[in-house]
C-alpha angles and dihedrals in degrees: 000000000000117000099244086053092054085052093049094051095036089052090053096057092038103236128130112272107259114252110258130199132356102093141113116206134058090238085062100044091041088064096051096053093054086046083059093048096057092065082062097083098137138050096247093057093050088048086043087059097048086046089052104039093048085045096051095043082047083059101050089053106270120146085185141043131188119171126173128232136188107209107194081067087085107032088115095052107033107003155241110010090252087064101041090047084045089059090037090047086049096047106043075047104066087040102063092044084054103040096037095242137116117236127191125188123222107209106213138212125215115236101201087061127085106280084241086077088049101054086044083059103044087045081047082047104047089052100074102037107139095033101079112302115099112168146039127220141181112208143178134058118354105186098090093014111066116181105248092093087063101057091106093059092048093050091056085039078052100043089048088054095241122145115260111226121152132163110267129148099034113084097004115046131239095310088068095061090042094059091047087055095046101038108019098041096223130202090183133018115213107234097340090168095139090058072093090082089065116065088186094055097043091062092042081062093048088052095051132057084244106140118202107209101222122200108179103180091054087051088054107048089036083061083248078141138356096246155348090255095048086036104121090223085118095048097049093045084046092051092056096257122140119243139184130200116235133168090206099201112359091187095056099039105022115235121096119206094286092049097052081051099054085045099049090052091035098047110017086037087241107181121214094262094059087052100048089054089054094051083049093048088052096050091046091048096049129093090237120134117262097250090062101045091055086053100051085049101053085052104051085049083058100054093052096051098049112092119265 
């Protein structure tokens, strides 16, 4: 959500705007982005959000956006998770036909609620493959809530042919990816950064197509690690394991897409070369359609070869 959105929708209802940024701890950003779902009280301001947030990722460069909901969020506002997928479906939808780009929805569990919500998501899920969802998540803290009581939700996430992505290696250390690898059956791990603390497993990821889905800035400012320069992006990359480039919630920690780009080869020392692959690793790992993929490709390929 961009900031000025969150003003606009804040000003209608007639609430103080949440605070935003600044803090240090996921409690504390927890709180704030549920603070930012309840301005969202009618179907046009959801659909407003999808519109923006696939415009915004189409001007920073993306042919392809994939962002992640948990729809039980707004069943008090704008109701039961079917309704709520069917406005996000339509407007992500309409955005991708006007910002040439494709755009998937991971449709994600929440993994400090009972495992029976899960698997009614990932049924819910499974159901619109193919229209439009294409992948499953599990997000939120970590830290009390590992991934093996899920297993059930990410075999019909399986059996629907739906990605399986959910959040591992950030709050919670190595154990925790290796449990989405074991009983979830992951393609990609949201963040996974902390795979890094275990050299075995680090090389388990290089020898297999798992993507981490890496978000430097968010680490940082969720005290993941103490800084970009100290972030273990390189050594993963160094290490053969394939990596993607994410902002995670621009509103919340400030980069979009672009900017986490510009960090990672001001600050890591990223070359072109390592960015491009990046760029490749995130297309691979996406749910988007073949035809897609080998154009963004080509033109990634392009845009390292041109001169600088």
């Amino acid at each position: 959500m961009r900031p000025s959105t969150l003003r606009d929708l804040a000003d209608e209802l007639g609430v103080d705007v949440p605070p935003i940024r600044g803090f240090g701890n996921f409690a504390a950003f927890s709180g704030m982005y549920v603070a930012a779902c309840h301005v969202l009280t009618e179907p046009d301001a959801l659909a407003r959000l999808v519109h923006e947030v696939v415009e915004d990722a189409a001007a920073d460069g993306a042919v392809w956006v994939e962002p992640a909901i948990y729809l039980p969020h707004h069943n008090e506002r704008i109701g039961p998770p079917e309704t709520t997928l069917e406005i996000v479906l339509a407007a992500a939808h309409d955005a991708a036909a006007k910002f040439g780009v494709g755009v998937g929805i991971v449709v994600a569990a929440d993994r400090t609620v009972d495992p029976s919500d899960a698997l009614e998501q990932a049924h819910l899920a499974a159901g619109y493959a193919g229209r439009g969802v294409v992948g499953f998540g599990l997000a939120n803290d970590e830290t009390d809530w590992p991934p093996e009581p899920f297993a059930e939700a990410f075999v019909v996430a399986r059996e629907a042919g739906l990605l399986r992505v959910p959040h591992a290696g950030e709050l919670a250390g190595p154990a925790s990816v290796v449990g989405a690898l074991d009983a979830l059956g992951a393609n990609r791990i949201q963040h996974g950064v902390r795979a890094i603390e275990d050299a075995d497993l680090v090389r388990r990821l290089a020898d297999s197509a798992v993507c981490l889905d890496v978000c430097p800035t968010s680490n940082v400012m969720l005290s993941v690690v103490p800084s970009i320069e100290a972030h273990p992006l390189p050594a993963l990359l160094a290490a053969g394991v394939h990596c993607s480039l994410n902002a995670d919630d621009p509103l919340l920690f400030g980069p979009n897409l672009l900017d986490e780009y510009e960090i990672v080869r001001a600050r890591m020392g990223l070359d072109d070369a390592t960015l491009a692959g990046i760029a490749r690793d995130s297309l691979d790992a996406s749910g988007a359609p073949a035809l897609l993929q080998a154009r963004a490709h080509a033109a990634v390929d392009a845009w390292h070869a041109a001169p600088a």
